[in-house]
C-alpha positions, 0 to 999 in steps of 0.5 A, a space after each residue: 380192652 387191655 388194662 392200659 387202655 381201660 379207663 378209670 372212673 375219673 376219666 368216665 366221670 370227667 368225660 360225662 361233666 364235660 358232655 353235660 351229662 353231670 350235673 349237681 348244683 353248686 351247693 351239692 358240688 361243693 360240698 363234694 369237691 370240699 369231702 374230696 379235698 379232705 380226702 386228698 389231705 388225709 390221703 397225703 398226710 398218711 403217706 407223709 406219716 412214716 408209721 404208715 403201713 398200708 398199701 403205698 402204691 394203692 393209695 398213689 394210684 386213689 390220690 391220682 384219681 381224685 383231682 379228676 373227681 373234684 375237677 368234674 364237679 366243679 365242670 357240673 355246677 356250670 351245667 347246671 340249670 335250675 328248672 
């Protein structure tokens, strides 16, 4: 597979919430997509934050992952059947 075609692991995990293949209740996701969130914040404010001297490019390229992770735990907690 080239390294346009590979996929990421946002589109792994979505593909595997979508097939039901993921499942987490909804306390568990939420804690998750509430963790990812935060991140995502921090991940902003630091490339808002004109100090910042890290891997610009890198940390875009995680930002744009991200969305994927909390959109496929909030697709797991409706696959979720408590036993």
């Amino acid at each position: 597979m080239s390294q346009a075609q590979e996929r990421s692991a946002g589109d792994v995990l979505l593909d595997l919430a979508y097939s039901g293949r993921v499942v987490l209740d909804a306390d568990e996701a939420e804690e998750r997509v509430a963790e990812l969130r935060r991140t995502l914040a921090f991940g902003y404010a630091r490339l808002a934050d004109p100090d910042f001297d890290g891997h610009e490019g890198r940390l875009r390229e995680v930002l744009g992952e991200l969305p994927k992770y909390v959109e496929a735990f909030q697709l797991a907690t409706k696959s979720f059947t408590p036993r």
